[in-house]
C-alpha positions as CSV (number, residue, x, y, z in Angstrom):
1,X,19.8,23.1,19.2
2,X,16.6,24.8,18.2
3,X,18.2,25.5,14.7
4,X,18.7,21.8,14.5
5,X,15.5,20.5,15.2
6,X,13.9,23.2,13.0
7,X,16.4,21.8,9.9
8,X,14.8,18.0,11.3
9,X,11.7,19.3,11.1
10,X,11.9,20.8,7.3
11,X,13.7,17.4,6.3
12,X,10.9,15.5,7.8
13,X,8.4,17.4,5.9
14,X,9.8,17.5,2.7
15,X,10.6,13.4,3.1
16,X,7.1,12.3,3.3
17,X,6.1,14.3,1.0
18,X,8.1,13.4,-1.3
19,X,7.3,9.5,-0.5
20,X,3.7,10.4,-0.9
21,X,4.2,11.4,-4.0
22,X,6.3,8.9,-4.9
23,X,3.7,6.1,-4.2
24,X,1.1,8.0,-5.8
25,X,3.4,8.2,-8.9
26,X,3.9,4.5,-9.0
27,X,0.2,3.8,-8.7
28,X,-0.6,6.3,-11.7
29,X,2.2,4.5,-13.5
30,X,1.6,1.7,-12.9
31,X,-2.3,0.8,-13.6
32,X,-1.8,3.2,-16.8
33,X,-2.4,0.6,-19.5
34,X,-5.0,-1.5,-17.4
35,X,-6.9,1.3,-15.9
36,X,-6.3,4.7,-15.8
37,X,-5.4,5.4,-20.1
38,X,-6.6,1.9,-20.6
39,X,-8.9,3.0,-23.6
40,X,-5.7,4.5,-25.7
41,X,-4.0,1.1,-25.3
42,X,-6.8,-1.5,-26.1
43,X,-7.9,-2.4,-22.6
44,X,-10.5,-4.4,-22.4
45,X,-13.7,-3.0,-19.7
46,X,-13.8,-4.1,-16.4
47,X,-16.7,-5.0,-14.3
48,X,-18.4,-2.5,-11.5
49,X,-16.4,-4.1,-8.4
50,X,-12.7,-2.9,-10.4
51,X,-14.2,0.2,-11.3
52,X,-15.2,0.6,-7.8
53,X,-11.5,-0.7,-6.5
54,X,-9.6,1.6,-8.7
55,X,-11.1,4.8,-7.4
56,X,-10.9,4.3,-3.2
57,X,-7.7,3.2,-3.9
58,X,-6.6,6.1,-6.1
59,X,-8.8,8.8,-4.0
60,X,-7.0,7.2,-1.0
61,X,-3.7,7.9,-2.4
62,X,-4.4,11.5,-4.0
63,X,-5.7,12.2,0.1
64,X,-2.5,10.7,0.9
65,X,-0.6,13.3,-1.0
66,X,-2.7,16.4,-0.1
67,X,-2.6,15.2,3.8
68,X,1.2,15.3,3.4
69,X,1.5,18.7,1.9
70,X,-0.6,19.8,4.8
71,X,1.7,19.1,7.2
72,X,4.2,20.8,4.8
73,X,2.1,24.3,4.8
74,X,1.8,23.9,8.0
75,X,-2.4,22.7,8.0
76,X,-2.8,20.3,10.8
77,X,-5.6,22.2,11.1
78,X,-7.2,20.7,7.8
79,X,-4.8,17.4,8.2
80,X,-6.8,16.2,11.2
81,X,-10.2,17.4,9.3
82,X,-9.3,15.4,6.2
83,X,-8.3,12.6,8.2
84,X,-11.7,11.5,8.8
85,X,-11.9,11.0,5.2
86,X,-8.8,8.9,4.6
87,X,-10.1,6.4,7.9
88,X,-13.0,6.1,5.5
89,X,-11.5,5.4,2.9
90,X,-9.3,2.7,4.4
91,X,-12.0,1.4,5.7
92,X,-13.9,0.8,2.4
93,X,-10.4,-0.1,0.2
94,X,-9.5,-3.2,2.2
95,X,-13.1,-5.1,1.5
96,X,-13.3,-3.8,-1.6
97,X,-10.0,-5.3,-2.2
98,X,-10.3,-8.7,-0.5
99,X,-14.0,-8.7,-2.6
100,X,-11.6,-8.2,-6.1
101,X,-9.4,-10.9,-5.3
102,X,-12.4,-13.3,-4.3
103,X,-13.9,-12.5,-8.0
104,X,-10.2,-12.9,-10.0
105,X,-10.4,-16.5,-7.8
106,X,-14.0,-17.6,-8.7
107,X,-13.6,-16.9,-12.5
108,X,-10.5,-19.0,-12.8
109,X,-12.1,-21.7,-11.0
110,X,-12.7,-23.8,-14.5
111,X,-9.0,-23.1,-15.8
112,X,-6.2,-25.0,-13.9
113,X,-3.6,-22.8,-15.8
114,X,-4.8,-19.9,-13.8
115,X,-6.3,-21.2,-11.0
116,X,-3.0,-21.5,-9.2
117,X,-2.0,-18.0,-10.2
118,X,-5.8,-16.6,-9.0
119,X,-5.0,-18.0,-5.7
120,X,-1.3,-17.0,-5.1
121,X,-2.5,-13.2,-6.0
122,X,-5.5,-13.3,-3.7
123,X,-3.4,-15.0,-0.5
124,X,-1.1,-12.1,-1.1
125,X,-3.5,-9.4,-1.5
126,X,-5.1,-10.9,1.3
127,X,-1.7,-10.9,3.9
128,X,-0.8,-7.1,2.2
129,X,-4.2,-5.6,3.1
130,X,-4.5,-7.6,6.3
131,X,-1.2,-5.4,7.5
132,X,-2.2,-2.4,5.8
133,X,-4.9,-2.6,8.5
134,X,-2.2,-2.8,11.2
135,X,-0.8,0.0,10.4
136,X,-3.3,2.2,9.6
137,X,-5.2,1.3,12.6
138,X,-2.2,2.4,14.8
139,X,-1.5,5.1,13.1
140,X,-4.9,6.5,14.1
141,X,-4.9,5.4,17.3
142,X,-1.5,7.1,17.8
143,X,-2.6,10.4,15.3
144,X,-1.4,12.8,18.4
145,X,2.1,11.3,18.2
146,X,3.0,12.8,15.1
147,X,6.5,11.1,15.3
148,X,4.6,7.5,15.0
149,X,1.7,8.6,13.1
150,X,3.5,9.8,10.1
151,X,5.7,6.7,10.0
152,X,2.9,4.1,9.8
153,X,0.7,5.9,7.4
154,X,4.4,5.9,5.6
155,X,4.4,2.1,5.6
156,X,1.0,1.5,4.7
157,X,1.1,3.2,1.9
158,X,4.3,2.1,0.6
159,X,3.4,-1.7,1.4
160,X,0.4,-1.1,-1.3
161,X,2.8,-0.5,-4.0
162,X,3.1,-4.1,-4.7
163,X,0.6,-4.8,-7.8
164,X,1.1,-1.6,-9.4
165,X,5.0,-2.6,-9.8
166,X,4.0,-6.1,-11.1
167,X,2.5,-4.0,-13.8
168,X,5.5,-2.1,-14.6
169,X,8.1,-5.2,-14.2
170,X,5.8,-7.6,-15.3
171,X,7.3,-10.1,-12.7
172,X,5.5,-10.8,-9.2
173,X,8.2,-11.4,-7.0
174,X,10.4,-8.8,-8.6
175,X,7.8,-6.6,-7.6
176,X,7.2,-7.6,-4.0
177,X,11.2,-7.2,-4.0
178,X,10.9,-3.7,-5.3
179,X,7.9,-2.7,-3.2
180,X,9.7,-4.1,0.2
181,X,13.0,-1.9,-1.1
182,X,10.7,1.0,-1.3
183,X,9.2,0.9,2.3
184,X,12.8,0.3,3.6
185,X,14.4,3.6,1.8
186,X,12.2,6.1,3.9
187,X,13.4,4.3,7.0
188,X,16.9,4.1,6.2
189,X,16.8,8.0,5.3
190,X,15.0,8.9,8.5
191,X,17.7,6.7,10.8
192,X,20.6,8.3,9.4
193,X,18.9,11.8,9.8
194,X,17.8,11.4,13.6
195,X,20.9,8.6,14.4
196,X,19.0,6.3,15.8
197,X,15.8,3.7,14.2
198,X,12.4,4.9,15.1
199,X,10.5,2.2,17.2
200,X,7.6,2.9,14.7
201,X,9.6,2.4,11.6
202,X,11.8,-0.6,13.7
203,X,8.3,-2.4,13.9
204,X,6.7,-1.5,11.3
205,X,9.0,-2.0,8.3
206,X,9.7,-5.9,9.9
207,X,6.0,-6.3,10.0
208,X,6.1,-5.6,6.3
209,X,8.9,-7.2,5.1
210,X,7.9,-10.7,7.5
211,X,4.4,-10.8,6.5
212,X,5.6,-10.8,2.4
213,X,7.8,-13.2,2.9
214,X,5.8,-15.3,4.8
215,X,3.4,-14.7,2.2
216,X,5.4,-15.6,-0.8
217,X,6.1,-18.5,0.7
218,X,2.7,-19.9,1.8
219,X,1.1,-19.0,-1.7
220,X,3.9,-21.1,-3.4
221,X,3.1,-24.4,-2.2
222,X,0.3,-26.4,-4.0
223,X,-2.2,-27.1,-1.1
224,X,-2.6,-23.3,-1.2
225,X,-4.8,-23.2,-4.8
226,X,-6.7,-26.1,-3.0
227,X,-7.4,-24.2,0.1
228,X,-8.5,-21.1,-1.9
229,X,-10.5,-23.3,-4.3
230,X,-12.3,-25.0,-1.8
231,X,-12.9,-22.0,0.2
232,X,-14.4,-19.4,-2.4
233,X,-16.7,-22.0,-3.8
């Protein structure tokens, strides 16, 4: 039995790191041509607030990755020190987020070609970061239960992953498809390892997958571009 759960324990270790990684692949991938190697492929500059929204959201996910291969080396010591920093950062992403999708809205205010588009992407954004919180919130009030704390932080991370695949696929709701098959994979894995669905992962992933949906489907209808129109004027 102890050999078991010791073979669990490597497996679960070596899972979210790898996911970490993963997501913070996608991310450098991703926002390659538009942000982070945008000046070798004619990119044009991008005002303060993107500058400011790029780097929380990559320093959150490089913490992401070095809070993970903690855990591998066996540093919860450092893990729960670094922690601080990641609440931080969560903290500043999501206005800093909402703030970028407020702006893309307000400058397509005079073009009805992309007015309907500005407003689908910032309802989006807005339902994506609203459950980031969620789970990210949980995850910290639940740090001490490892078993549910790694799981959430898991999810948020992954339900992120959304606008960095638009980049690479160049099609939204392929994307949002992609991203949703990417926060289910860790929790198929980690159910046919422990036999059984982890409440955390059980709730969490439908919160995920619900809220998109939901999403896609309120930003589609027309009285949506009004609403956002009318609201960031």
């Amino acid at each position: 039995m102890g050999g078991s759960r010791s073979i669990c324990a490597s497996f679960d270790r070596r899972l979210y790191a790898g996911m970490s990684a993963l997501a913070l692949g996608v991310v450098l991938v991703g926002f390659s041509r538009s942000y982070y190697l945008k000046a070798l492929f004619g990119a044009p500059s991008l005002p303060l607030l993107l500058h400011l929204h790029g780097s929380v959201m990559t320093l959150w996910f490089v913490l992401y990755v070095v809070q993970a291969a903690l855990i591998r080396a066996g540093r919860a010591d450092l893990h729960r020190v670094l922690g601080v920093a990641g609440a931080a950062l969560a903290l500043v992403l999501v206005p800093l987020g909402l703030a970028t999708a407020r702006q893309f809205v307000i400058r397509s205010l005079d073009d009805p070609d992309v007015l309907p588009i500005a407003a689908a992407v910032a309802g989006f954004d807005a339902v994506v970061l609203g459950v980031f919180v969620i789970l990210v919130a949980t995850a910290l009030i639940w740090r001490r239960r490892t078993d549910i704390h790694k799981r959430l932080m898991t999810l948020a991370a992954l339900s992120l992953l959304g606008p960095p695949l638009a980049r690479l696929v160049d099609d939204d709701v392929v994307a949002v498809i992609a991203c949703l098959l990417m926060v289910l994979v860790p929790v198929a894995i980690d159910t046919l390892v422990q036999r059984r669905l982890h409440p955390a992962f059980g709730w969490g992933a439908a919160l995920v997958v619900l809220s998109n949906g939901a999403a896609l489907v309120m930003i589609a209808k027309p009285a949506w571009t009004e609403f956002v129109a009318q609201l960031v004027e």
